[in-house]
N, C-alpha and C positions, 0 to 999 in steps of 0.2 A: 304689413311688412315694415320692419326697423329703416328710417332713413338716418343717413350718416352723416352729417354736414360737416366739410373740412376742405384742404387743398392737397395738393401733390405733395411739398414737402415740409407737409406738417409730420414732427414725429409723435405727439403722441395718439395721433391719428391712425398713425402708421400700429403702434402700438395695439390700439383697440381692433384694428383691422387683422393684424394677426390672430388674436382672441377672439374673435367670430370667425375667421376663416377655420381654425382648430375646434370652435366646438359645432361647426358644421350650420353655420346660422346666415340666413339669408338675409340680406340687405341691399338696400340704394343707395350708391354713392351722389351727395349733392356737392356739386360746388362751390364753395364759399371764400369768400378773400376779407378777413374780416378788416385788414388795415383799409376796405371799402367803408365802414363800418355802416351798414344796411341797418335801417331804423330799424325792418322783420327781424333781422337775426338780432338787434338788440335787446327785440322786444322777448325773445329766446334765454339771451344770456345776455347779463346787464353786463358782463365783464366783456361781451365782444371776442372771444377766443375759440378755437376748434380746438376737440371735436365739440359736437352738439349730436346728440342722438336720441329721434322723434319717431313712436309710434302712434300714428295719428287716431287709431282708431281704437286705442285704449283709455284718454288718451294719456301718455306717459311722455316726457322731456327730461333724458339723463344729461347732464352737463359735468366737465370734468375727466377726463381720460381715465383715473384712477375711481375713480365712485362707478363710471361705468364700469370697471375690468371688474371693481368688487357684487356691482350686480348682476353682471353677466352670471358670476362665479356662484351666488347665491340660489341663481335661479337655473340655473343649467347644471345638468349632473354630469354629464359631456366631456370628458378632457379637460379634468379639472387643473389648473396651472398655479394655484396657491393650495398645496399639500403635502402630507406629512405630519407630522409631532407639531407642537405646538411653537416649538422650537425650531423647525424646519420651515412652518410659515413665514416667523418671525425673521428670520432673516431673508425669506425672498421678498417680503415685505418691506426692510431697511435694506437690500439692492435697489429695488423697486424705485424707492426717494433717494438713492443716490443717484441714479439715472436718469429722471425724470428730471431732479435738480440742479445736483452739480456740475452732471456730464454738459447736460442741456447748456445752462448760463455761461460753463466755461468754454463750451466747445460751438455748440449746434448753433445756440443763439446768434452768435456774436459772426459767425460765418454766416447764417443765415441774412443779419440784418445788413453785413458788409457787400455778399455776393448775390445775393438776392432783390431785399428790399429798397437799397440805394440805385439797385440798375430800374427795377419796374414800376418804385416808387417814386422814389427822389429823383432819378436821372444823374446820381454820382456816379464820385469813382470812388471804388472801394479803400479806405484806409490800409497801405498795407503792414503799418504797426501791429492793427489789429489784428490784423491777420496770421501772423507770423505767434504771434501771441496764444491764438487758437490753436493754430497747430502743435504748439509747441504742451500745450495743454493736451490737445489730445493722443499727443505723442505717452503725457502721464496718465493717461486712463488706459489705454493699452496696455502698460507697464503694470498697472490693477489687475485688468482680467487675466494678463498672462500668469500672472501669480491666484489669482485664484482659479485659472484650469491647471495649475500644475496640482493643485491637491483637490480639484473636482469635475465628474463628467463635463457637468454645466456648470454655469459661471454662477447658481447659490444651491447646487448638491448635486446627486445622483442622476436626478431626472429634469426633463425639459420645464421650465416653467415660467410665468411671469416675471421676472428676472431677465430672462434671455433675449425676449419680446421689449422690456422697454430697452435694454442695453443696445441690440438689433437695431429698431427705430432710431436713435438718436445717431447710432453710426453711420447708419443707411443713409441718412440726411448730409452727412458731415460727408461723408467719402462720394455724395453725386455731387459737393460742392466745392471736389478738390485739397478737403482738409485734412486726409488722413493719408497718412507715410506708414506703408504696412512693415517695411524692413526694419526685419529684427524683432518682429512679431510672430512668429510661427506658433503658437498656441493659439492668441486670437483668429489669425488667418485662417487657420483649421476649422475653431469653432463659425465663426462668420460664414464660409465656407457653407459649412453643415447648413448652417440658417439660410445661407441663399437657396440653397438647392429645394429645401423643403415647398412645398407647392402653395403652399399659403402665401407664401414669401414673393412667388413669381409675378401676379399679378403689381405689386410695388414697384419690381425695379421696370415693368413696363412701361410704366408714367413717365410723361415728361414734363416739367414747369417750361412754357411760354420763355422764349428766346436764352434760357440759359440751359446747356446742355453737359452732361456727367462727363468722369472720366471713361475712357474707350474699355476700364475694366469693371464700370459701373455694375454691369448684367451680367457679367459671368461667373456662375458659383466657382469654375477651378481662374483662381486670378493671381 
């Protein structure tokens, strides 16, 4: 069986965890804190970052949230999430590195390291420049998807896909930490919505990270 190595609110964790939970594939959630930075798991990934994904008894070590989703994809026939024309890959492919990237650095990270890693790491107090800063960023990536659900089901076409899942994770992250102002979003809300409810999803918002706790509309798909 696939072991999983990651934390609560890592998103592209979150992301891969989607992607196995949709194409019905079994796994071991292990937990890892890599700012521990554990000689074993270096010995894994010299980069020190989640996910990390080991079957021990093939044996295989996929590192990368994005190389895993495209092995998944290669090897699973399952509810495939990168499909369509070649052109239809192509851009859920470049949401894909939007999400992963810019949403991530502008948004996820920077709440992440203020609200997060300062309280269990450091022992701060969160900067709230930064903070304000994040929000105000993710207030414009909402402003993104709402414009691209007004001219598609999902946020890179017709059908549910890898797209949806990194966008999902990274907000998922951002909104248990406080950082996301859904008013005046009713397209996102909608689709987010959809993404909570679906059951792969539910296991996520069940987690909690150690002494920092969501907002009270963290786990409800109608929010």
């Amino acid at each position: 069986m696939w072991q999983l190595y990651q934390f609560p609110l890592c998103p592209f964790s979150r992301k891969v965890r989607l992607l196995l939970g949709e194409k019905a594939i079994g796994y071991e959630l292990i937990r890892e804190s890599p700012w521990l930075r554990r000689d074993e798991f270096i010995d894994m990934n010299p980069a020190c970052q989640t996910p990390v994904m080991v079957d021990s008894t093939a044996p295989i070590i996929l590192i990368d949230s994005q190389a895993i989703c495209e092995y998944l994809e290669e090897t699973i026939d399952r509810a495939p999430m990168i499909s369509g024309t070649a052109t239809n890959r192509a851009e859920i492919r470049r949401l894909v590195s939007w999400f992963d990237d810019k949403l991530y650095f502008e948004v996820t990270a920077p709440l992440m390291h203020e609200r997060m890693l300062k309280r269990l790491v450091h022992r701060q107090a969160p900067d709230a420049g930064i903070l304000r800063s994040a929000m105000k960023n993710a207030n414009a990536h909402l402003d993104y998807i709402d414009w691209l659900l007004d001219h598609r089901r999902w946020v890179a076409g017709p059908m549910l896909s890898l797209a949806d899942f990194a966008a999902a994770a990274q907000i998922s992250v951002s909104d248990y930490l406080g950082g996301v102002d859904w008013r005046g979003h009713e397209n996102s809300r909608e689709w987010y919505a959809a993404m909570k409810s679906r059951p792969t999803f539910q296991p996520l918002l069940s987690e909690r990270m150690e002494v920092i706790l969501p907002p009270d509309h963290y786990d409800q798909p109608d929010f």
